[in-house]
PDB file of the backbone (N, CA, C, O) and the ligand in Angstrom, with CONECT records:
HET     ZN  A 101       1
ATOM      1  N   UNK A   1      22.884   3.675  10.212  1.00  0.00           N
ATOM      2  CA  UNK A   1      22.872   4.158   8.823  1.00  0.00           C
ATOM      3  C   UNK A   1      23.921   5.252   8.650  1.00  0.00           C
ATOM      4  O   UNK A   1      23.696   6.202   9.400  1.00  0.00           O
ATOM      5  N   UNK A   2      24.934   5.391   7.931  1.00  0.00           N
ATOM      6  CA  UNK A   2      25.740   5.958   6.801  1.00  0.00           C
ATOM      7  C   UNK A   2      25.703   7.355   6.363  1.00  0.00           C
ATOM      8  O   UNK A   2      24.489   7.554   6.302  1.00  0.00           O
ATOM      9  N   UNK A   3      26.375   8.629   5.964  1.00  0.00           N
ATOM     10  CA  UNK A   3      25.910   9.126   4.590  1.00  0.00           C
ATOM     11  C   UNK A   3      26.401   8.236   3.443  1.00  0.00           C
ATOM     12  O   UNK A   3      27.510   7.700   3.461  1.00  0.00           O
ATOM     13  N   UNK A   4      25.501   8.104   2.425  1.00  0.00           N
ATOM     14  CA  UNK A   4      26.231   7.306   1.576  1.00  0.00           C
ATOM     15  C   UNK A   4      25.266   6.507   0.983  1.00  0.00           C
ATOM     16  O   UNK A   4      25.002   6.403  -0.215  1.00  0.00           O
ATOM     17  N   UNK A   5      24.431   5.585   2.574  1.00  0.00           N
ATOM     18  CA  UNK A   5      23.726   4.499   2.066  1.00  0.00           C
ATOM     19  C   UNK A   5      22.571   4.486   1.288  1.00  0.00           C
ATOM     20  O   UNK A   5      21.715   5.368   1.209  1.00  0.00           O
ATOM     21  N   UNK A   6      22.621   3.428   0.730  1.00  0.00           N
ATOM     22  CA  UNK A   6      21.538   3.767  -0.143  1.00  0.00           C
ATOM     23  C   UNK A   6      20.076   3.295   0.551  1.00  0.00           C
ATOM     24  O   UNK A   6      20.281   2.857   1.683  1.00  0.00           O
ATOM     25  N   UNK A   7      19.079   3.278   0.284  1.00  0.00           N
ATOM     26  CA  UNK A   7      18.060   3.090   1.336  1.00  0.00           C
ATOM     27  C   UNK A   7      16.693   3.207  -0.037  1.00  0.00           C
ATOM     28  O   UNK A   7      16.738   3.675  -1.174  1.00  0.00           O
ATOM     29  N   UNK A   8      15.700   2.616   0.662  1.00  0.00           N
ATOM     30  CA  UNK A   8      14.461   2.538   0.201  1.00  0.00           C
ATOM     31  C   UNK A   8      13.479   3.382   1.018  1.00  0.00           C
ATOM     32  O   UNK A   8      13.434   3.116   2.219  1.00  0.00           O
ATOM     33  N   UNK A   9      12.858   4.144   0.659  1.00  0.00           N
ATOM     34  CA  UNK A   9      11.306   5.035   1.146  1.00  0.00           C
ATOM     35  C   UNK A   9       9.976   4.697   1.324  1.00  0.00           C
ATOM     36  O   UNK A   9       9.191   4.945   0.409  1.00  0.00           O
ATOM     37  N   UNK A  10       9.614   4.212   2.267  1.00  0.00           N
ATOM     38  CA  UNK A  10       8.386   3.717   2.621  1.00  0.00           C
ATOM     39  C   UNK A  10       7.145   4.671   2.196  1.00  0.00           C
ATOM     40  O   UNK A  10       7.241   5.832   2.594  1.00  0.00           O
ATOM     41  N   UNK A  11       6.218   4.403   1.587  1.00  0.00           N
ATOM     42  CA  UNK A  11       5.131   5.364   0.964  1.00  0.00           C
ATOM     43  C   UNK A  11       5.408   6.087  -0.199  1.00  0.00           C
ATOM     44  O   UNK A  11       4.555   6.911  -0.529  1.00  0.00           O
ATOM     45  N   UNK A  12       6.594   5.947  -1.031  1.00  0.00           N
ATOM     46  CA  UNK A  12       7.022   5.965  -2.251  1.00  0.00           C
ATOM     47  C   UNK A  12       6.525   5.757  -3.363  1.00  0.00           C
ATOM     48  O   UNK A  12       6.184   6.364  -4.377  1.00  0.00           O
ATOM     49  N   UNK A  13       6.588   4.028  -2.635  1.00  0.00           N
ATOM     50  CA  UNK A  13       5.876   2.862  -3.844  1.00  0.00           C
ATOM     51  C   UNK A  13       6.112   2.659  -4.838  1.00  0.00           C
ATOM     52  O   UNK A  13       5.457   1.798  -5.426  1.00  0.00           O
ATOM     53  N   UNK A  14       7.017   3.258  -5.411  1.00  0.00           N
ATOM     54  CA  UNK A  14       7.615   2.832  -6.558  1.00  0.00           C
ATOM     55  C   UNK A  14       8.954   2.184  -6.992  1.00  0.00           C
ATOM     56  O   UNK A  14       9.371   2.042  -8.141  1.00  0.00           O
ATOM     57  N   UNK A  15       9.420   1.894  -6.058  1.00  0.00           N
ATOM     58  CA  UNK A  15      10.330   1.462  -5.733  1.00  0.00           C
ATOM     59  C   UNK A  15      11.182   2.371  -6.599  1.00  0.00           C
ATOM     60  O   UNK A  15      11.238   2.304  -7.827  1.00  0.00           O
ATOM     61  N   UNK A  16      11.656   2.988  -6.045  1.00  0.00           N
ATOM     62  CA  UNK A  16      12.819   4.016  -6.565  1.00  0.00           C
ATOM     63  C   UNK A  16      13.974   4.020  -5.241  1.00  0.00           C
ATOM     64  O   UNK A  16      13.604   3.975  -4.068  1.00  0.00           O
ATOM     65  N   UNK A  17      15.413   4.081  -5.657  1.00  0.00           N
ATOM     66  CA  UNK A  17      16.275   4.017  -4.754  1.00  0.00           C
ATOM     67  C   UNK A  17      16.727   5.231  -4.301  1.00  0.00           C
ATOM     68  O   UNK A  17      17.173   6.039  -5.115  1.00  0.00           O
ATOM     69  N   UNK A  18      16.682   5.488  -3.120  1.00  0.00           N
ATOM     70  CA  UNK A  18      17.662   6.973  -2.419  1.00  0.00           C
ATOM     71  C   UNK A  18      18.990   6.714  -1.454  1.00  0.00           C
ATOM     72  O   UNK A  18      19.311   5.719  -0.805  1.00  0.00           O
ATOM     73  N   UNK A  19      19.593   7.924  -1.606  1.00  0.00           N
ATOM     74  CA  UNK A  19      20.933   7.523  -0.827  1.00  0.00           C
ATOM     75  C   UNK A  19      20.486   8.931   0.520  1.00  0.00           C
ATOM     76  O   UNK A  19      19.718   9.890   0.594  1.00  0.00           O
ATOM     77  N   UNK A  20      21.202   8.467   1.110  1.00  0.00           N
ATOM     78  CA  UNK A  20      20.957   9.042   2.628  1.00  0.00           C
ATOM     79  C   UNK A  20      21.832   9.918   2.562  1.00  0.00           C
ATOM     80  O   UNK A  20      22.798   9.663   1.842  1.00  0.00           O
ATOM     81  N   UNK A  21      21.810  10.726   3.003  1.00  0.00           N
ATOM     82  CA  UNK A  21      22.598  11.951   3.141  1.00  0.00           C
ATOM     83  C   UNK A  21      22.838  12.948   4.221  1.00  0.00           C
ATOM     84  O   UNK A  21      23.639  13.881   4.179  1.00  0.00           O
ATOM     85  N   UNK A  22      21.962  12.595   5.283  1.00  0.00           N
ATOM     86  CA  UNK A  22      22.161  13.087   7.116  1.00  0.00           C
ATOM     87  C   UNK A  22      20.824  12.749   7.389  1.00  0.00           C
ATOM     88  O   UNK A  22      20.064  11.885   6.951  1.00  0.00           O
ATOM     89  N   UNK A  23      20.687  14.045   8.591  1.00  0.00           N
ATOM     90  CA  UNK A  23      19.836  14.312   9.193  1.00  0.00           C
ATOM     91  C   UNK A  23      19.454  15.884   9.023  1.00  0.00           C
ATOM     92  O   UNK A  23      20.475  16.568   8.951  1.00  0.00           O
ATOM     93  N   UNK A  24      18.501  16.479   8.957  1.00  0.00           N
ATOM     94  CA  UNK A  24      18.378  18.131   9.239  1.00  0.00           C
ATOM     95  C   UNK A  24      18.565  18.607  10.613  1.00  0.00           C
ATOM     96  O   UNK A  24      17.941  18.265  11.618  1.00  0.00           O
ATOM     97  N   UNK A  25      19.545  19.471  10.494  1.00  0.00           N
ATOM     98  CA  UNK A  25      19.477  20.324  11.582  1.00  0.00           C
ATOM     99  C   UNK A  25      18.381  20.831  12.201  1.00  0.00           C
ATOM    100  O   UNK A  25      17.385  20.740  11.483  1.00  0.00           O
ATOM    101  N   UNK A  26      18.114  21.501  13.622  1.00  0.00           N
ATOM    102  CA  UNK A  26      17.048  21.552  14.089  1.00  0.00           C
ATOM    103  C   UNK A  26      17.605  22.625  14.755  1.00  0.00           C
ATOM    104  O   UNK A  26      18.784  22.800  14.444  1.00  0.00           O
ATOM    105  N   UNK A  27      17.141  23.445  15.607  1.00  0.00           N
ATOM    106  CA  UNK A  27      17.470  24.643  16.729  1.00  0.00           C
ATOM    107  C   UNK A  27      16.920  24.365  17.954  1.00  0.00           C
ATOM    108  O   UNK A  27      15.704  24.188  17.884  1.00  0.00           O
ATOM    109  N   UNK A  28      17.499  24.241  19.302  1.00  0.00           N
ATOM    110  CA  UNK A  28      16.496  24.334  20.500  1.00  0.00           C
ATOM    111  C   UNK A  28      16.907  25.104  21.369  1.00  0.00           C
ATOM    112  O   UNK A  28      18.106  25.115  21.645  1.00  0.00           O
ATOM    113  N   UNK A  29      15.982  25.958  22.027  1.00  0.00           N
ATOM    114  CA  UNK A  29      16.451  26.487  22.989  1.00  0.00           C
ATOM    115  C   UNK A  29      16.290  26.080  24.885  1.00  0.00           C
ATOM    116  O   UNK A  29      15.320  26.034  25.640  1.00  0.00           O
ATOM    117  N   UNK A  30      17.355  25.915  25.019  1.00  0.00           N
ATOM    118  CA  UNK A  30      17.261  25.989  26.720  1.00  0.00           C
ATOM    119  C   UNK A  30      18.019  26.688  27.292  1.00  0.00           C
ATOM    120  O   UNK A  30      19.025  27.252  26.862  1.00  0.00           O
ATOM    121  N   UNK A  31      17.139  26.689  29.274  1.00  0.00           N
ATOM    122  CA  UNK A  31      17.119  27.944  29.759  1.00  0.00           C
ATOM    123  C   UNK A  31      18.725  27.192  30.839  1.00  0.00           C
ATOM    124  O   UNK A  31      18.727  26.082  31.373  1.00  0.00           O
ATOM    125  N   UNK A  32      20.024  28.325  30.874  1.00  0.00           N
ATOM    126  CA  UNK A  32      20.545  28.255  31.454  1.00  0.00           C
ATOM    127  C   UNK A  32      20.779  28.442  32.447  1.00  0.00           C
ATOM    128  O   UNK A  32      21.658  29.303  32.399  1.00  0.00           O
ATOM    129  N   UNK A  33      20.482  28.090  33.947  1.00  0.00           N
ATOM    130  CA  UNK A  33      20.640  28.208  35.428  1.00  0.00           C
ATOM    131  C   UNK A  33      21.422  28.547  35.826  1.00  0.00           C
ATOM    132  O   UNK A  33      22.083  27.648  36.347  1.00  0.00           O
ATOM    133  N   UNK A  34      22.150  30.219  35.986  1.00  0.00           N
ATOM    134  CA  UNK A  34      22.924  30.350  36.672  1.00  0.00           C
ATOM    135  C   UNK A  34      23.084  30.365  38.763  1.00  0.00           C
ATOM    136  O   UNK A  34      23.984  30.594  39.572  1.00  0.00           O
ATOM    137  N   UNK A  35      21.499  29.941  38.825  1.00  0.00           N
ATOM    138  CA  UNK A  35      21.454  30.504  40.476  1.00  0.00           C
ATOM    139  C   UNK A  35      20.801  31.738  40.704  1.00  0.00           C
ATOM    140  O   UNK A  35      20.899  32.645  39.879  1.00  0.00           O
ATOM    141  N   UNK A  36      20.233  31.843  41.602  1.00  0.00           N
ATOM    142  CA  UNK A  36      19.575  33.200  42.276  1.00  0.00           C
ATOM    143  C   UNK A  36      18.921  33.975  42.023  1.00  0.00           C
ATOM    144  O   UNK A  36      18.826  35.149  42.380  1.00  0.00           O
ATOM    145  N   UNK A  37      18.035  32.947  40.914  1.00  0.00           N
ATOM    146  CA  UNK A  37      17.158  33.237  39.987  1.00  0.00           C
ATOM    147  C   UNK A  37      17.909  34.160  38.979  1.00  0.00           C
ATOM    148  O   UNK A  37      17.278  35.121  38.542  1.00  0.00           O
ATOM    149  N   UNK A  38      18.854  34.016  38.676  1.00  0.00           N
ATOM    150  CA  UNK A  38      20.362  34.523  37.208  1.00  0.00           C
ATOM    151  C   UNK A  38      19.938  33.469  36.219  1.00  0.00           C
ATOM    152  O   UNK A  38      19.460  32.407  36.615  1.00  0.00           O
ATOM    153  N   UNK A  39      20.076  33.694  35.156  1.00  0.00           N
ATOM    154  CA  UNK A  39      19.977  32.716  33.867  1.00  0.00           C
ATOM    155  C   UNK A  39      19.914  33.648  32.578  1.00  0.00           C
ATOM    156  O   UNK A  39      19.712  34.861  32.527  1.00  0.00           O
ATOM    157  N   UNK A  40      20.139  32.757  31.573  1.00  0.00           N
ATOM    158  CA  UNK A  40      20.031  32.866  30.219  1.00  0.00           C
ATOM    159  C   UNK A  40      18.997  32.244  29.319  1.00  0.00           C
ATOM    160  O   UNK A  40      18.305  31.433  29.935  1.00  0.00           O
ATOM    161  N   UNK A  41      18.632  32.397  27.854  1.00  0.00           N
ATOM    162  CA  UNK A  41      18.034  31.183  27.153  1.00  0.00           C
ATOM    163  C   UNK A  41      19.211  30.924  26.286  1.00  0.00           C
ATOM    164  O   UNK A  41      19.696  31.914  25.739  1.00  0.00           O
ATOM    165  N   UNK A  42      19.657  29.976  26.103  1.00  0.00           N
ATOM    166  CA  UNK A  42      21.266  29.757  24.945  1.00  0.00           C
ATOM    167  C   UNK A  42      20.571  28.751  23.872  1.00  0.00           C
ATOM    168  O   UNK A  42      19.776  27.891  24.250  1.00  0.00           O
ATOM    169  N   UNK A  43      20.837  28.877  22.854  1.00  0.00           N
ATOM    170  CA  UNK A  43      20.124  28.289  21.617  1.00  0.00           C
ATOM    171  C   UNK A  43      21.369  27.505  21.341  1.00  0.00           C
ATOM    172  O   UNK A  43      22.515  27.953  21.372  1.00  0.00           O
ATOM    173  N   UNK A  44      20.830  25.699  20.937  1.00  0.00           N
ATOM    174  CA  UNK A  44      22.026  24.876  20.326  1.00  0.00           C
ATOM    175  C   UNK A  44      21.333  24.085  19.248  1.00  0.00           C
ATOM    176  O   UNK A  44      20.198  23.610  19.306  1.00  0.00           O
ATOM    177  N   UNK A  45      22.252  24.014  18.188  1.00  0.00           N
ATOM    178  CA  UNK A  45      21.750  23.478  16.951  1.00  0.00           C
ATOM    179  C   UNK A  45      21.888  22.103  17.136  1.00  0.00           C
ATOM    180  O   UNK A  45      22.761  21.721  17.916  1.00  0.00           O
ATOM    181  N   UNK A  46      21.010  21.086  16.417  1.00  0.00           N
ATOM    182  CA  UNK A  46      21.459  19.539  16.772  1.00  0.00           C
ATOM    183  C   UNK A  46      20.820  18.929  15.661  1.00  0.00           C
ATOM    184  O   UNK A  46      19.798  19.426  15.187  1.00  0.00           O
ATOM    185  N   UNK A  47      21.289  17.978  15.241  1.00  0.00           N
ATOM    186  CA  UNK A  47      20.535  17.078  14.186  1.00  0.00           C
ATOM    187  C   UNK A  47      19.119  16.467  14.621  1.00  0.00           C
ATOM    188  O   UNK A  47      18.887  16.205  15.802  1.00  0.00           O
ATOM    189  N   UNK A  48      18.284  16.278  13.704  1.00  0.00           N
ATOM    190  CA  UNK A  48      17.475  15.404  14.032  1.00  0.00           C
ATOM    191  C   UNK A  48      17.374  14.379  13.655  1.00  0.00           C
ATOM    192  O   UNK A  48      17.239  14.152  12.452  1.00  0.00           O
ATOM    193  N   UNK A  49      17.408  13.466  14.543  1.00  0.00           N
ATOM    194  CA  UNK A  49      17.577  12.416  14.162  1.00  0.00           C
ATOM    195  C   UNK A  49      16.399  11.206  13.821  1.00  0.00           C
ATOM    196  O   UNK A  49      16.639  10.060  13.440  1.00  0.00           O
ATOM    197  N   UNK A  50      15.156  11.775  14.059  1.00  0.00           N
ATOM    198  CA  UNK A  50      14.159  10.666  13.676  1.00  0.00           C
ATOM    199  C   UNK A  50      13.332  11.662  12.251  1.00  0.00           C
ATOM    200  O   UNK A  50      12.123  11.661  12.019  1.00  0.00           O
ATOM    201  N   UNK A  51      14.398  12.434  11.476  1.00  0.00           N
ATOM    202  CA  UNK A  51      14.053  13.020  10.394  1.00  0.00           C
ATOM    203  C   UNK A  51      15.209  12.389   9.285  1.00  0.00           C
ATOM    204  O   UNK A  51      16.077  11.747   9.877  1.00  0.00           O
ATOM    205  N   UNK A  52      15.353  12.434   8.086  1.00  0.00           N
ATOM    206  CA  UNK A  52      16.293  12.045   7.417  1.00  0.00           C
ATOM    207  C   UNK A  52      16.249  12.782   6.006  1.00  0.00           C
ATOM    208  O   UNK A  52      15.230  12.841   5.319  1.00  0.00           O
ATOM    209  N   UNK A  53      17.489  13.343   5.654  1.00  0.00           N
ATOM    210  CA  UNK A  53      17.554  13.815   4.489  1.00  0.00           C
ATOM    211  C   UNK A  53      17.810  12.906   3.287  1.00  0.00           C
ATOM    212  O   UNK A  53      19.014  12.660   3.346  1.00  0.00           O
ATOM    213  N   UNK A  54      17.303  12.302   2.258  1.00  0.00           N
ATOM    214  CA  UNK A  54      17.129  11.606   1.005  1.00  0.00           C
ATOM    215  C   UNK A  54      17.504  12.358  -0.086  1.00  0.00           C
ATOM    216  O   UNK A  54      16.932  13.447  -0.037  1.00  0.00           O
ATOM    217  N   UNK A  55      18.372  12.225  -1.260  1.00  0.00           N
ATOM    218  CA  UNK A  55      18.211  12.212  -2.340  1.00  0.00           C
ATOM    219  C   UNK A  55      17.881  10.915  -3.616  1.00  0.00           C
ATOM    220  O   UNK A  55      18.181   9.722  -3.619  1.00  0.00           O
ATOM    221  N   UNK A  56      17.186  11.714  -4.569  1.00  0.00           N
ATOM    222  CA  UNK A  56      16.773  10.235  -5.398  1.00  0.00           C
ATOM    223  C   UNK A  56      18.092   9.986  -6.250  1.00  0.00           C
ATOM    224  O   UNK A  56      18.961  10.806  -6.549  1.00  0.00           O
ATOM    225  N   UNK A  57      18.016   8.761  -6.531  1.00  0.00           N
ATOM    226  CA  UNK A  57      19.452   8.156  -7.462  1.00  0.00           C
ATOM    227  C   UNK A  57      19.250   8.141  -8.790  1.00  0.00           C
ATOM    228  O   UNK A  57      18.487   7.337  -9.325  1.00  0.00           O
ATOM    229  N   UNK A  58      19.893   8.993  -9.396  1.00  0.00           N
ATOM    230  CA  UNK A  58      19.453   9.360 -10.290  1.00  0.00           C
ATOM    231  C   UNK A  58      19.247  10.467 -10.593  1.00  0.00           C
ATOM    232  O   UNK A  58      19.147  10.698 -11.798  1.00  0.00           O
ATOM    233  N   UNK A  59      19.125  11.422  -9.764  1.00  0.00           N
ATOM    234  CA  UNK A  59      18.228  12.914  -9.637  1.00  0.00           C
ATOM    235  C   UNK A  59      19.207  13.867  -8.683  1.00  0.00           C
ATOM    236  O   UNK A  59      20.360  13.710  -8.281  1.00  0.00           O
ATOM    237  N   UNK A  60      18.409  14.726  -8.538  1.00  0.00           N
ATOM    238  CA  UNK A  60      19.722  15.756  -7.699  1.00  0.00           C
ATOM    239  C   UNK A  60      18.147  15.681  -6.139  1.00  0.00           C
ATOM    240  O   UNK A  60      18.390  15.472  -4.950  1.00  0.00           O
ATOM    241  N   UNK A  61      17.229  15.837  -6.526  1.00  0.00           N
ATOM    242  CA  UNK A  61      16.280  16.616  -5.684  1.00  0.00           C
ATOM    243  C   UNK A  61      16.528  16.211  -4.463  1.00  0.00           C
ATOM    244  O   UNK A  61      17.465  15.415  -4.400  1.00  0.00           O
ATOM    245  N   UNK A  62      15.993  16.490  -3.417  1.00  0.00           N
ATOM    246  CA  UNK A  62      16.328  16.109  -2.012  1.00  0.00           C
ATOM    247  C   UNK A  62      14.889  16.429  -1.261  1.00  0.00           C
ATOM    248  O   UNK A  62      14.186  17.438  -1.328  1.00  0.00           O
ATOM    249  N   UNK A  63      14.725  15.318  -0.592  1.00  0.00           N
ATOM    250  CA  UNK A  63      13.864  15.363   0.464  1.00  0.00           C
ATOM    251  C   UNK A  63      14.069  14.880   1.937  1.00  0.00           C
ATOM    252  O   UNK A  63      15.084  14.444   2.479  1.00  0.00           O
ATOM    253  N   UNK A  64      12.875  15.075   2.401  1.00  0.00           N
ATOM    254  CA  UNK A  64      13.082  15.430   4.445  1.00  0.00           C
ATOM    255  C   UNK A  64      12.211  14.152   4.150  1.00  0.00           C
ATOM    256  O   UNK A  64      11.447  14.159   3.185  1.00  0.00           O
ATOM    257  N   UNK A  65      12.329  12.950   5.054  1.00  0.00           N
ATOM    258  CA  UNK A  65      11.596  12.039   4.949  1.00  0.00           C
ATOM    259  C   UNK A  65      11.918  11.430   6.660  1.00  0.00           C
ATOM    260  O   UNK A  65      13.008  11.590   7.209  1.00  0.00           O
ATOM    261  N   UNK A  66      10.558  10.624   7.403  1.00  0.00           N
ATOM    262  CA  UNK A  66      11.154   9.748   8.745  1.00  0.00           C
ATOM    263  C   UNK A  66      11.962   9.210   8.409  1.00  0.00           C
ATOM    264  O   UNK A  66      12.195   8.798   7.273  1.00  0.00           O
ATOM    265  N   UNK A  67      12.779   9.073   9.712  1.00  0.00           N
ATOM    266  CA  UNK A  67      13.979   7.893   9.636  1.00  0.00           C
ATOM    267  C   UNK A  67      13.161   6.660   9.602  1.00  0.00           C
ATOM    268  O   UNK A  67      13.513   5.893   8.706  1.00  0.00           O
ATOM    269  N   UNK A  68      12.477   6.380  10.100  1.00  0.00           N
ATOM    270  CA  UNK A  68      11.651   5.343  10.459  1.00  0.00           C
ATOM    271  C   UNK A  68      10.958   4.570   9.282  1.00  0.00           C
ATOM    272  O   UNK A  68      10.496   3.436   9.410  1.00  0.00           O
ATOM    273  N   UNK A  69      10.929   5.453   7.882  1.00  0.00           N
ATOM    274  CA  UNK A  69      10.218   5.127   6.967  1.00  0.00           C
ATOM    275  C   UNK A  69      11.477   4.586   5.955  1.00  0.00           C
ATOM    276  O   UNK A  69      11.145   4.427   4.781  1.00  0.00           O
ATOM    277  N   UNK A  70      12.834   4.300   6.291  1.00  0.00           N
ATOM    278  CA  UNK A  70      13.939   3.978   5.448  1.00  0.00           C
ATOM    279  C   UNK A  70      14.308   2.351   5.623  1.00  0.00           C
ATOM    280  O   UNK A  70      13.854   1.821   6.637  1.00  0.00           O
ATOM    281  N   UNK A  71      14.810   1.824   5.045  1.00  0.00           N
ATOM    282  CA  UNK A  71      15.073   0.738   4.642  1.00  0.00           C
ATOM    283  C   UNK A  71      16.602   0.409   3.561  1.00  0.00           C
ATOM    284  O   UNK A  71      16.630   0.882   2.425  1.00  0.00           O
ATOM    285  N   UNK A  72      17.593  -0.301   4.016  1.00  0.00           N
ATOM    286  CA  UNK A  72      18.492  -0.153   3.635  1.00  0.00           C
ATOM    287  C   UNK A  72      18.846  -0.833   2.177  1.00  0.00           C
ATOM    288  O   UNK A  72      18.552  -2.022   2.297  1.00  0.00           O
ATOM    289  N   UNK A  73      19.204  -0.660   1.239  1.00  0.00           N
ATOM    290  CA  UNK A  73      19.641  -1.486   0.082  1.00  0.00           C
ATOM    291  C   UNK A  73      21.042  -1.883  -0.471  1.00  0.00           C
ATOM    292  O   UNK A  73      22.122  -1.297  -0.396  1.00  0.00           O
ATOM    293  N   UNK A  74      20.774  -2.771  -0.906  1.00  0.00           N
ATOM    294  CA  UNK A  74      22.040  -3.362  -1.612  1.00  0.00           C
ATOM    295  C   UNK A  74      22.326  -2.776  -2.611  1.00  0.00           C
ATOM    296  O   UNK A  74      21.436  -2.613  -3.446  1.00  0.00           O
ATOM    297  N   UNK A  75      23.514  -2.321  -2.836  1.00  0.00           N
ATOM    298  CA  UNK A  75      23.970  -1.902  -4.681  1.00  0.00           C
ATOM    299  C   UNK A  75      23.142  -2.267  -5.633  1.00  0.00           C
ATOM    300  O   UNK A  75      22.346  -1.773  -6.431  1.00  0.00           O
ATOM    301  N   UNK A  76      23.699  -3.586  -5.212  1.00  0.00           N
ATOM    302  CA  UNK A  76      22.852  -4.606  -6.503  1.00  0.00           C
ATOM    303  C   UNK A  76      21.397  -4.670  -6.718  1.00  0.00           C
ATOM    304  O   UNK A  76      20.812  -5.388  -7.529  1.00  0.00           O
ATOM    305  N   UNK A  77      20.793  -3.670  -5.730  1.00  0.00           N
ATOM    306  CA  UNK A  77      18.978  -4.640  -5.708  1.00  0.00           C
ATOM    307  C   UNK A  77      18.645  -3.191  -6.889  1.00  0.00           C
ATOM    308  O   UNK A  77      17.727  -3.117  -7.706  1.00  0.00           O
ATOM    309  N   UNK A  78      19.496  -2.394  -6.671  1.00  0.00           N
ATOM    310  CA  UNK A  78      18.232  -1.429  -8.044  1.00  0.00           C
ATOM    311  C   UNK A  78      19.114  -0.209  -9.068  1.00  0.00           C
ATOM    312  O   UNK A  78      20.097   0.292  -8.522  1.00  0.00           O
ATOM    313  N   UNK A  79      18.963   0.006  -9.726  1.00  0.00           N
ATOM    314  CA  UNK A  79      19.775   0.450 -10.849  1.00  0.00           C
ATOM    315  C   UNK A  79      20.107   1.712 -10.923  1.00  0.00           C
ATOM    316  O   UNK A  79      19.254   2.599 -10.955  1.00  0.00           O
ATOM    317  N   UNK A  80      21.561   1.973 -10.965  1.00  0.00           N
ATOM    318  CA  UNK A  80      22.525   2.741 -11.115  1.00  0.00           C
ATOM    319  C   UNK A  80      22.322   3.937 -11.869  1.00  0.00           C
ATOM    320  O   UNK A  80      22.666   5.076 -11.554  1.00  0.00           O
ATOM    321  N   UNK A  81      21.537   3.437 -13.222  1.00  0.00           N
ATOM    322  CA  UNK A  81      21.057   4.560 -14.291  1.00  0.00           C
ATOM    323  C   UNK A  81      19.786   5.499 -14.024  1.00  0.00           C
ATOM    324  O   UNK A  81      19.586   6.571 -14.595  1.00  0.00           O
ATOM    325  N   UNK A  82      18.852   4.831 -12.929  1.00  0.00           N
ATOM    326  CA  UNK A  82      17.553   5.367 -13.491  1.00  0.00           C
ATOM    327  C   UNK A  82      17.303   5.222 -11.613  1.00  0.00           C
ATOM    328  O   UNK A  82      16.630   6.094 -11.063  1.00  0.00           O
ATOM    329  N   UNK A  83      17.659   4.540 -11.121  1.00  0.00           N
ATOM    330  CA  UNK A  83      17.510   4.630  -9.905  1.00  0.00           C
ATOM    331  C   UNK A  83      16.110   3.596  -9.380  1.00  0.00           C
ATOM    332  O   UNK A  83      15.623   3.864  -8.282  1.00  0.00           O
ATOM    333  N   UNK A  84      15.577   2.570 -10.100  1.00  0.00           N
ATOM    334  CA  UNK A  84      14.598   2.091  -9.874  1.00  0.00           C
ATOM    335  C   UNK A  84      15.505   0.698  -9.469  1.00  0.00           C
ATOM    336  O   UNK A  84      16.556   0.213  -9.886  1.00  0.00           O
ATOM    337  N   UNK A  85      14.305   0.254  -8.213  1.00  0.00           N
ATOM    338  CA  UNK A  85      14.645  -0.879  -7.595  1.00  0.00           C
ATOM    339  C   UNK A  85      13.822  -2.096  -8.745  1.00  0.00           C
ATOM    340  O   UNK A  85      12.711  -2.007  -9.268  1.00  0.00           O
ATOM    341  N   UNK A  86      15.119  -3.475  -8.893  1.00  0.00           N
ATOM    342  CA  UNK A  86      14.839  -4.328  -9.350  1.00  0.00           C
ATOM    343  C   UNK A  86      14.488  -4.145 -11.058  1.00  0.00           C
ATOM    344  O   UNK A  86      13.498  -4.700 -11.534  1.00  0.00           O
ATOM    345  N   UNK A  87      15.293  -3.416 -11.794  1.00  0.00           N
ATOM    346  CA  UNK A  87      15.523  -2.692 -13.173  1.00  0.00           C
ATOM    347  C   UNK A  87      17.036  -2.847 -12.831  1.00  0.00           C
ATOM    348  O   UNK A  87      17.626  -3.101 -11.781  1.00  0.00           O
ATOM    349  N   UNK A  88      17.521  -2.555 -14.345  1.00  0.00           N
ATOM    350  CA  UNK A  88      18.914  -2.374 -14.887  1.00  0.00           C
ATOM    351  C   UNK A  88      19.192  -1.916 -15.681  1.00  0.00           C
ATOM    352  O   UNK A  88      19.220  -2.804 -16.533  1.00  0.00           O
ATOM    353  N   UNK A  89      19.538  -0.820 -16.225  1.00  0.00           N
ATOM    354  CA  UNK A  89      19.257  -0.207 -17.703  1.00  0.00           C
ATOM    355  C   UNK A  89      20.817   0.058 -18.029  1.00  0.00           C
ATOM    356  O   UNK A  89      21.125   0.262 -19.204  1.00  0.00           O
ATOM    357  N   UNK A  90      22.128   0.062 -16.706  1.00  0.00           N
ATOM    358  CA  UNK A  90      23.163  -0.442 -17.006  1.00  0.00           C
ATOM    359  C   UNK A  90      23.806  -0.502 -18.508  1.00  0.00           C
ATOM    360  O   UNK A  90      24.418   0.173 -19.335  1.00  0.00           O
ATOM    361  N   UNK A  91      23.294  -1.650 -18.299  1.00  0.00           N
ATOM    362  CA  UNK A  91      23.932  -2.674 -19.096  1.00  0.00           C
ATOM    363  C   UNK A  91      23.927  -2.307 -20.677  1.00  0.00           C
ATOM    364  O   UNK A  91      24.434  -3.078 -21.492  1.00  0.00           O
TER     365      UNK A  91
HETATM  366 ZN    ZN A 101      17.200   1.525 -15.050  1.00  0.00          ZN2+
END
C-alpha cells in the first residue's frame, strides 16, 4: 500500500472511502551494549506499521486505524464528491 491509495475501513460500515496517508510514528527504546557492563538506552523513532493513518475523502479529519482493517479501492468504485462507496454525485 501507497500514500495516496485509496482504501476502504473495516468496521466503518458505511462504506465511505479513505485515502492512506502513512503509518504513525512510534518511539522505542533500546539498551546499547557497549561491553563491561558500559551501555546506554538510545531512543529510535520508527513507523508503525500494523497501525495506519486514514483520511476521509471528502473531509480533512484523520484517523489511526489497523492496517489490517484496510482494503484497497478503485477510483471508480466510490465518489469523488462525497466520498461514499458505490454513489456519484459527480456528475
Ligand atoms: Zn456522492
Amino acid at each position: 500500500m501507497q500514500i495516496g491509495d485509496y482504501v476502504r475501513v473495516t468496521g466503518w460500515g458505511k462504506g465511505i472511502a479513505f485515502q492512506f496517508c502513512g503509518h504513525p510514528k512510534d518511539v522505542k527504546e533500546f539498551w546499547v551494549d557497549l561491553g563491561d557492563n558500559n551501555g546506554f538506552w538510545e531512543t529510535d523513532e520508527y513507523e508503525d506499521d500494523s497501525r495506519a493513518i486514514v483520511v476521509m475523502v471528502g473531509d480533512d479529519r484523520k484517523f489511526t486505524v489497523d492496517t489490517l482493517n484496510l482494503a484497497l479501492l478503485n477510483r471508480s468504485d466510490f465518489c469523488g464528491g462525497c466520498g461514499q462507496i458505490g454513489h456519484n454525485c459527480e456528475d
